[in-house]
DRENTOR-678236 format. One record per residue (C-alpha): residue in three letters; y, x, z. Coordinates in nm, 4 decimals, padded with zeros to 6 digits. Each point is the difference from the previous one (the first is absolute). Layout:
BEGIN
voba	v	u	w
ALA	Y	X	Z .
...
This chain:
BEGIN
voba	v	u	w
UNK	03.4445	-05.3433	00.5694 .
UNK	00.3366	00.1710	00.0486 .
UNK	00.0890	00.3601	-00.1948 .
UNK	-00.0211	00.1280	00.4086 .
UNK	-00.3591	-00.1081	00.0374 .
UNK	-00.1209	00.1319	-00.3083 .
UNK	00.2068	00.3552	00.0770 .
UNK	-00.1795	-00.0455	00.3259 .
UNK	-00.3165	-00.0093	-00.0889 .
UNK	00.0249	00.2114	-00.2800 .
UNK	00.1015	00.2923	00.2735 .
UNK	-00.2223	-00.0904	00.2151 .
UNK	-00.3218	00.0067	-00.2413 .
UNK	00.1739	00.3679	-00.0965 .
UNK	00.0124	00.0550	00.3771 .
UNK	-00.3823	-00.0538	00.0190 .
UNK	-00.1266	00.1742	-00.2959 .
UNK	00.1646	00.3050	00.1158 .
UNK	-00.1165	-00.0300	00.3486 .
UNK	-00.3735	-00.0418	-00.1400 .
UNK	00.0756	00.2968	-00.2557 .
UNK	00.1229	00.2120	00.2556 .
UNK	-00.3671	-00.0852	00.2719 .
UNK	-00.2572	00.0492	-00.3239 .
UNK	00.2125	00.3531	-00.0766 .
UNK	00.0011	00.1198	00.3336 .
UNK	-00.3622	-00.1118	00.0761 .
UNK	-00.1140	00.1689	-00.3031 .
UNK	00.1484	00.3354	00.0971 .
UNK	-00.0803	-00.0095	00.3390 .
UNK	-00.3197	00.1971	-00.0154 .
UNK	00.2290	00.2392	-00.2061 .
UNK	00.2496	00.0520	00.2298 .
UNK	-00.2730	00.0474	00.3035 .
UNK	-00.1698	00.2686	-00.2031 .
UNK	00.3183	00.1682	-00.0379 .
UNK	00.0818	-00.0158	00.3673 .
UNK	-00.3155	00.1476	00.0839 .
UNK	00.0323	00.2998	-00.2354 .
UNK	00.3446	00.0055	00.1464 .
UNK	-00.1051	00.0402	00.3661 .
UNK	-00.2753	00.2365	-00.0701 .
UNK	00.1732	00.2174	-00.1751 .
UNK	00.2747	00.0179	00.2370 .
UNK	-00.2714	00.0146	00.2932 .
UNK	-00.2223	00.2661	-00.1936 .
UNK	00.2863	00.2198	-00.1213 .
UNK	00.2777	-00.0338	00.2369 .
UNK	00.2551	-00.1503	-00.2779 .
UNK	00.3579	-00.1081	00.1243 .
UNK	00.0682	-00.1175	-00.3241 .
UNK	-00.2055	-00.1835	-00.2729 .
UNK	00.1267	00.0381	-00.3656 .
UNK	-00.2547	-00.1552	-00.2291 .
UNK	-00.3279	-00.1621	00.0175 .
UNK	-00.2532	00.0394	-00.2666 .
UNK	-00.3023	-00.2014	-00.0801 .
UNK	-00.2323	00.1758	-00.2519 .
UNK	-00.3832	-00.1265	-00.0715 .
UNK	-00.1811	00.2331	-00.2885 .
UNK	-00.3115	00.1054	00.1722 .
UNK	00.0766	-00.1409	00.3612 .
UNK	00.3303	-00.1938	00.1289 .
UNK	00.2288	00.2336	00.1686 .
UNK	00.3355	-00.0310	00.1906 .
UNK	00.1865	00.2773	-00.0573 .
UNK	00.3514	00.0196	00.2381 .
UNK	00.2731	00.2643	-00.0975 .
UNK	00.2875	00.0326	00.3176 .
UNK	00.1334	00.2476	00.2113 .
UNK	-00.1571	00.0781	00.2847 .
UNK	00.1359	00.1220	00.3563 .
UNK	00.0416	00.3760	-00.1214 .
UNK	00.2402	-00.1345	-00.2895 .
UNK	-00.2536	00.0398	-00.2694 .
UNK	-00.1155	-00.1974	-00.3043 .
UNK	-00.3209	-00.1103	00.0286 .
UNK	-00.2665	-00.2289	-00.1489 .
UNK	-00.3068	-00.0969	00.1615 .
UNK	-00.2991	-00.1305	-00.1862 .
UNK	-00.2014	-00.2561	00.1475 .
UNK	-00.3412	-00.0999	-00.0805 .
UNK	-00.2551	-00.2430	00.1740 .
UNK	-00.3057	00.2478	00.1033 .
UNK	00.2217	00.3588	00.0569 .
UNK	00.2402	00.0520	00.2408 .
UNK	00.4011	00.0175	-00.1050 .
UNK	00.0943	00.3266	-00.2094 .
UNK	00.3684	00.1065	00.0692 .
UNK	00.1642	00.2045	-00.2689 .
UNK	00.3059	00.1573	-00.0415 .
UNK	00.1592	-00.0757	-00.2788 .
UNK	00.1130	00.4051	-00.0430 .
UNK	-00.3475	00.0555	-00.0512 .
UNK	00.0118	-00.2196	-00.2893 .
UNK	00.1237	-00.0310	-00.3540 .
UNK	00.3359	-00.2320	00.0192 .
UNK	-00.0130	-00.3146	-00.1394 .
UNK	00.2687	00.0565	-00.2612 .
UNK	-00.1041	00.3362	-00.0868 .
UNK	-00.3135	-00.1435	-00.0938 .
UNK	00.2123	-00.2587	-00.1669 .
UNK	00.2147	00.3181	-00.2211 .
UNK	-00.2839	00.1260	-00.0531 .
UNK	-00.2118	-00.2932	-00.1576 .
UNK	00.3034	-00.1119	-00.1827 .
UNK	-00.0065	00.4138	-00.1541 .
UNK	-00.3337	-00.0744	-00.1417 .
UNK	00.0299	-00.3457	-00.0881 .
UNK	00.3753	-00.0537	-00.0957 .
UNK	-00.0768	-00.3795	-00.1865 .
UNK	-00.1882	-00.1270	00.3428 .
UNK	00.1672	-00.2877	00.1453 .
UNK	-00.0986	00.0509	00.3996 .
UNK	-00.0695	-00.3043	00.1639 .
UNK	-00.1130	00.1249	00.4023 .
UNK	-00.0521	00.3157	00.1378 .
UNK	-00.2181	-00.0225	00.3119 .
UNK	-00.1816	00.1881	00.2208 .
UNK	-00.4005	-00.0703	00.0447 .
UNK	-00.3441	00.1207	-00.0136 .
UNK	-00.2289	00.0713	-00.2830 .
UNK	-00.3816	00.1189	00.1315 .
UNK	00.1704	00.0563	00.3516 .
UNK	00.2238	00.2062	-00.1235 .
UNK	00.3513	-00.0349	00.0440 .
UNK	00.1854	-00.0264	-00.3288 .
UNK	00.3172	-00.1316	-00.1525 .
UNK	-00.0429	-00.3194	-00.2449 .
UNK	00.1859	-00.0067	-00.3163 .
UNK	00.0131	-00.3469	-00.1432 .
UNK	00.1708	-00.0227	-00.3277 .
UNK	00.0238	-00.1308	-00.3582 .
UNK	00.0168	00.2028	-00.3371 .
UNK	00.2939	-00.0384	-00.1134 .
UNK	-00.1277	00.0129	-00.3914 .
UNK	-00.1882	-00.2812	00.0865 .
UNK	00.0550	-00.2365	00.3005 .
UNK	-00.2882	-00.1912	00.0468 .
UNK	-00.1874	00.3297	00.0537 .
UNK	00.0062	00.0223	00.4058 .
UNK	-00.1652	00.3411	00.2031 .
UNK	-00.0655	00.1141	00.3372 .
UNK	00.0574	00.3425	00.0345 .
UNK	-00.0871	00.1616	00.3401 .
UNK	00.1180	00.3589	00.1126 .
UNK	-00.0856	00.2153	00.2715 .
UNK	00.2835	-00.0655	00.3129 .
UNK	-00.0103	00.3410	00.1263 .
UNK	00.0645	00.2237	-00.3129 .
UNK	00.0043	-00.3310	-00.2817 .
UNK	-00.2371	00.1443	-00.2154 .
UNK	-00.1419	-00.2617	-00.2475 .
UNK	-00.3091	-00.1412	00.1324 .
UNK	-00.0879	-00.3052	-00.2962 .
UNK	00.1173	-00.2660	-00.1546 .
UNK	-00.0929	-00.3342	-00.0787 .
UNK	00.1076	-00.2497	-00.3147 .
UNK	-00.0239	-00.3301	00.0875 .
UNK	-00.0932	-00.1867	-00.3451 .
UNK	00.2837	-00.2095	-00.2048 .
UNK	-00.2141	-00.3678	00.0452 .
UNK	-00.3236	-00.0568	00.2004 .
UNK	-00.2601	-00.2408	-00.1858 .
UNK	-00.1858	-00.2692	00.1713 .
């Protein structure tokens, strides 16, 4: 066999592995992307929102899709969806900020290293989830929620350094 076959073959087995990379990603994300579409369009049907800016997926107590945008009055909003209630739309004035949450959990706990701020619910309750390391020692992970309309500290969870069988 020529150096052209073998280059042509060699590209063309590439070719293919990409092409079967690329179905078996997109297949597996499929359902992902549908459940995102749907929180998408309910959102926008339940609130009125002319523009979607992020879409959360939080699951503590229930799973909940929680939508922040701007709705047709030029407001920030997030709606909170859960299976059994009907859509809540908030405004996001009548909320704590996320990055004044943010100052002030960084205030209290300067050596934290932040990994996600999201919104959610805790006991059907709408709160603000801190997710974070200590910094002093970073295998040490915690949840911490906070309320979303005033963030007052609700709890906080450690998740443990190793789990055992």
């Amino acid at each position: 066999m020529t150096l052209q076959r073998w280059l042509f073959i060699i590209v063309a087995c590439l070719l293919l592995l990409l092409t079967v990379g690329f179905i078996y990603f997109r297949d597996i994300q499929d359902s992902q992307w549908a459940a995102i579409k749907a929180a998408k369009k309910q959102a926008i049907d339940a609130a009125g929102l002319t523009e979607v800016d992020k879409v959360y997926h939080h699951t503590w107590n229930k799973e909940t899709w929680i939508i922040e945008g701007i709705n047709k009055e030029n407001e920030n909003v997030f709606v909170w969806l859960t299976e059994e209630k009907q859509p809540e739309v908030i405004k996001a004035s009548e909320g704590i900020s996320e990055q004044n949450l943010k100052n002030t959990f960084k205030g209290k706990q300067p050596n934290a290293v932040v990994k996600r701020i999201q919104p959610g619910l805790l006991d059907d309750q709408r709160v603000w989830e801190i997710y974070y390391s200590d910094g002093e020692n970073p295998a040490l992970y915690h949840y911490d929620f906070y309320r979303f309309d005033n963030g007052a500290f609700i709890d906080s969870y450690k998740l443990p350094s190793r789990t055992e069988p």
